[in-house]
N, C-alpha and C positions, 0 to 999 in steps of 0.2 A: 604866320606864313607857312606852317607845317601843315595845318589842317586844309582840307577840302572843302568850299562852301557847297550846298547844294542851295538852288536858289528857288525862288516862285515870283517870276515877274508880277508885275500887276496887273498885267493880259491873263494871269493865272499858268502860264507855261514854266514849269519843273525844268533844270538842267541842271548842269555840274558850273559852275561858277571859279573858273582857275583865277583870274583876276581879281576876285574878290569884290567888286567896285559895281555888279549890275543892282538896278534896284530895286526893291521889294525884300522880301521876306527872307530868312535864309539861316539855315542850320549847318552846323561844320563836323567833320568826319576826319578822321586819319587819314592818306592814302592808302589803304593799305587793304586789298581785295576782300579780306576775312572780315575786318572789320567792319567793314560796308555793310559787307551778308548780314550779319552780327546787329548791327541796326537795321537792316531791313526788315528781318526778321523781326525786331520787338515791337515795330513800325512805330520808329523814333521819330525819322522824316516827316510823316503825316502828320502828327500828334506838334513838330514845329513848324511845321509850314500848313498847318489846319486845312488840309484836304485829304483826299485821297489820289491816289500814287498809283496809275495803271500797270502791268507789270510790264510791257512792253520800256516803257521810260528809264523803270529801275534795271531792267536788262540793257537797257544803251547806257547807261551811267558808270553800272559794274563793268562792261565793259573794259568802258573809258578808263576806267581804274583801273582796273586788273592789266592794260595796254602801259599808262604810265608806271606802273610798277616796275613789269616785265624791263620795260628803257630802262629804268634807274639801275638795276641789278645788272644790265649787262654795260653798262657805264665803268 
């Protein structure tokens, strides 16, 4: 329940998976903005979700992360 799914429906469409429970494909991440980068960078996501990752997506993702981070901290 700590990690992040990032997921690949079976339409093929990439996002950030909070619920854990959509279906298809799906690789887990820390919340944690660095981290993210840190796998994108190795392009860990691709290599589990067997595609390529435009960077537009991976920028609405980090986002999203880097957004949920920021809430927890000031929690």
């Amino acid at each position: 329940k700590e990690l992040v799914r990032v997921g690949k429906s079976p339409e093929g469409e990439i996002s950030l998976d909070t619920t854990g429970r959509k279906p298809g494909r799906g690789a887990y991440v820390c919340p944690s903005a660095a981290c993210f980068a840190k796998e994108r960078k190795a392009k860990r996501f691709e290599r589990a979700l067997e595609c390529t990752i435009p960077d537009e997506v991976y920028d609405a993702m980090q986002a999203r992360i880097a957004e949920a981070e920021e809430e927890a901290h000031a929690e």
